[in-house]
C-alpha positions in Angstrom: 112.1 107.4 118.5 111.1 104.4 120.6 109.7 100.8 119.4 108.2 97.7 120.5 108.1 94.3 118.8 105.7 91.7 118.9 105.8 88.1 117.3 102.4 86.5 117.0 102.1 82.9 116.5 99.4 81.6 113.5 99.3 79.8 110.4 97.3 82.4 109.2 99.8 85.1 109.4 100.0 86.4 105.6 96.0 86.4 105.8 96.0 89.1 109.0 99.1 90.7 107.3 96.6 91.6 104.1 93.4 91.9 106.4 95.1 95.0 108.4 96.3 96.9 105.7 93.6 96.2 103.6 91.5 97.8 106.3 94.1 100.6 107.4 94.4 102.0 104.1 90.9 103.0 104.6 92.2 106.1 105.9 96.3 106.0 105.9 99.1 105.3 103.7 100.2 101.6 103.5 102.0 99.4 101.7 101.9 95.6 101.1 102.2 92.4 99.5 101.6 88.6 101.1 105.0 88.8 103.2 105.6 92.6 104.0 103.3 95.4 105.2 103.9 98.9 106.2 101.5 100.9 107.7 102.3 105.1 107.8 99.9 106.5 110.9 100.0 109.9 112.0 102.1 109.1 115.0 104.4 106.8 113.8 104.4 103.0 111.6 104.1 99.5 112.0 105.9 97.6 110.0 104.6 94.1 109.5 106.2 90.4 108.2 104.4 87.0 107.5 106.2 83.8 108.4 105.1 80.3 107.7 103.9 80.3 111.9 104.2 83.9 113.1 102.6 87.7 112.0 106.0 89.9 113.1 104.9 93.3 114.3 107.4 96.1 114.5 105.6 99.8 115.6 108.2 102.9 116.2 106.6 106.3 117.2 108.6 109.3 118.6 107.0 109.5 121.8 105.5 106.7 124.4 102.2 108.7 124.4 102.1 108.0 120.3 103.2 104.8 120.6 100.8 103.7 122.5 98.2 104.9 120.3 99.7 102.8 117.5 99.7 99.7 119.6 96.4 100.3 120.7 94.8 100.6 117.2 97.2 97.1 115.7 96.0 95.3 118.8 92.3 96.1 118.6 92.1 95.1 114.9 94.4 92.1 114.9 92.2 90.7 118.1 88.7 91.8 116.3 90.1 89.9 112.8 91.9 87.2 114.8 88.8 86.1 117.5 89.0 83.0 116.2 92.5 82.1 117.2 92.2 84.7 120.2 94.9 86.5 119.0 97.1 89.2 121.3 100.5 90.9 120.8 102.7 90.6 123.7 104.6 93.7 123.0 108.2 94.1 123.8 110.6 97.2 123.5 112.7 97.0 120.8 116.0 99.2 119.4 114.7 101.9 116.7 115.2 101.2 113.7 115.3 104.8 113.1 117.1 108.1 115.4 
């Protein structure tokens, strides 16, 4: 597995946190509440936190070429939902969680 981490700053972070897997459960498995979301994609997950400031973003897939994919589909809705503040992950590589 491989991973990549991204801590986005707004006030709004619970409200994205919802938004996204409100809309991603559309069509996968997710689970959520105001603080904590976890969304289950076909190629791997992105597990998401809301701080008072900051939307943490955790994805883990088991290959770059899926993990990619599930950056790609977090960024695009998090900057489509977050215009407004012009949101963007800045993505970093992060230790699995998971072997």
């Amino acid at each position: 597995m491989i991973a990549v981490r991204a801590v986005v700053q707004t006030p709004l972070a619970s409200r994205y946190l919802v938004q996204l897997c409100k809309h991603f459960a559309h069509k996968i498995a997710v689970t959520y509440d105001t603080e904590r979301g976890h969304a289950d994609f076909p190629w791997g997950i992105c597990d998401m936190t809301a701080g008072d400031a900051a939307l943490d973003l955790y994805c883990e897939a088991p290959s770059a070429e899926d993990l990619e994919r599930v950056k790609f589909v977090v960024t695009d809705h998090l900057q489509r939902f977050g215009w407004r503040e012009k949101l963007s992950p800045d993505w970093q590589s992060e230790t699995p969680r998971s072997s």
